[in-house]
C-alpha positions as CSV (number, residue, x, y, z in Angstrom):
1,X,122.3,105.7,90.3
2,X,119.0,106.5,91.5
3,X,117.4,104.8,94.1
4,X,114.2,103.2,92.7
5,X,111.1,104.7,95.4
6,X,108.5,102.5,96.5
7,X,106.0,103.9,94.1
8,X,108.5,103.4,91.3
9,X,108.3,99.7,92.0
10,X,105.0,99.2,92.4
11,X,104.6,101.3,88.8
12,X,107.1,98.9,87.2
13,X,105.5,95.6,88.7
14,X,101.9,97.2,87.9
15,X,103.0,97.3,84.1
16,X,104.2,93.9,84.1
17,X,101.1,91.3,82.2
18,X,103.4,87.8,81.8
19,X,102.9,86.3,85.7
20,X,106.6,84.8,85.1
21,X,108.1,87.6,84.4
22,X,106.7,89.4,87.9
23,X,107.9,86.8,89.6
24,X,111.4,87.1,88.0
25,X,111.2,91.3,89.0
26,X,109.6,90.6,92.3
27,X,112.3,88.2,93.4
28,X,114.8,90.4,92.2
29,X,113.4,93.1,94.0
30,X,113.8,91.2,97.2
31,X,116.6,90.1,96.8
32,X,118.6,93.3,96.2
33,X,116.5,94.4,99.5
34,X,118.5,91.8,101.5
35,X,121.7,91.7,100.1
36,X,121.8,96.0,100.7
37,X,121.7,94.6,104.9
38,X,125.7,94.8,106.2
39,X,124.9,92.8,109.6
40,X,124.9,88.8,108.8
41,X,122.8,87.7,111.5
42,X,120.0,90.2,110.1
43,X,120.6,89.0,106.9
44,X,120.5,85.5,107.4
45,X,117.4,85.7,109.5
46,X,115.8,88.3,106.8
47,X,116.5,85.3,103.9
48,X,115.2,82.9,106.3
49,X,111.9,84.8,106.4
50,X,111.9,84.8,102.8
51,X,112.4,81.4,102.3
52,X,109.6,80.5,104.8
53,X,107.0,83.6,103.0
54,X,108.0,81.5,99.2
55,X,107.3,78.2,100.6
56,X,103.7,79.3,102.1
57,X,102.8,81.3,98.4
58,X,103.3,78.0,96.7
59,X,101.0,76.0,99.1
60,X,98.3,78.3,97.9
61,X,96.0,79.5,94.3
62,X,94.1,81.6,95.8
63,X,95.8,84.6,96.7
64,X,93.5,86.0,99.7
65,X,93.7,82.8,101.3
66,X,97.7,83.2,100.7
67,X,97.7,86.5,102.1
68,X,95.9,85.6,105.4
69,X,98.1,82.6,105.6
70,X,100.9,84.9,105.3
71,X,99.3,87.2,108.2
72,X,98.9,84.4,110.4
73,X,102.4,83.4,109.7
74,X,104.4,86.4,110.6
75,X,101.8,86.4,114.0
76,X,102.9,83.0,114.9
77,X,106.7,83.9,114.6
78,X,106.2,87.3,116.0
79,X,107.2,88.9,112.6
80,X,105.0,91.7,111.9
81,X,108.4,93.8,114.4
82,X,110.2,92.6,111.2
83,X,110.3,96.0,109.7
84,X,111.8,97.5,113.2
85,X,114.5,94.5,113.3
86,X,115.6,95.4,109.2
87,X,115.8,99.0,110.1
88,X,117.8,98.5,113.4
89,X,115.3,100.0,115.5
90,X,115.4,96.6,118.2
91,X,118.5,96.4,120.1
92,X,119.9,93.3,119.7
93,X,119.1,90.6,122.6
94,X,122.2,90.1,124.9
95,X,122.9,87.0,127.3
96,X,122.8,87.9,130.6
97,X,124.4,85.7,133.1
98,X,123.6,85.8,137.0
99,X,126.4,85.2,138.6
100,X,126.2,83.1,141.9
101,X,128.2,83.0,145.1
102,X,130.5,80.0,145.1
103,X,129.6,77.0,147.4
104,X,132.0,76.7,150.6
């Protein structure tokens, strides 16, 4: 099978005229997007991110005021590195631990 291109999704949403029925493709979209990720942890933070970006789009009508609440959003939690953290491109954050001399 094929893999769909970007452009090739944007061409089959573009033809889509019923607003449920883009939402129905759009989630599907997505959600094919995170269930291709392997590693849990990215997964689990990736639907976590997707939960959070759904819950903001139905706070708003207007959907420039959506997408600049959306911006701020992934400023605040430092998201805009999303992309590099879905790609693997970030290692992955290990604890360090200091270990100190024993007390005599």
């Amino acid at each position: 099978m094929k893999k769909e291109s970007t452009l090739d999704l944007y061409e089959r949403l573009k033809g889509i005229k019923d607003p449920e029925q883009f939402e129905l493709e759009r989630k599907k979209i997505i959600d094919a997007e995170i269930e291709k990720v392997d590693d849990p942890d990215k997964k689990r933070m990736l639907n976590s991110v997707q939960f959070a970006i759904d819950n903001e789009r139905r706070k708003f009508k207007d959907p420039i005021a959506c997408a600049a609440r959306l911006h701020a959003l992934m400023l605040e939690r430092g998201l805009l590195r999303l992309n590099d953290v879905y790609k693997g491109k970030l290692a992955k954050k290990e604890n360090n631990v200091v270990s100190f001399a024993k007390r005599k």
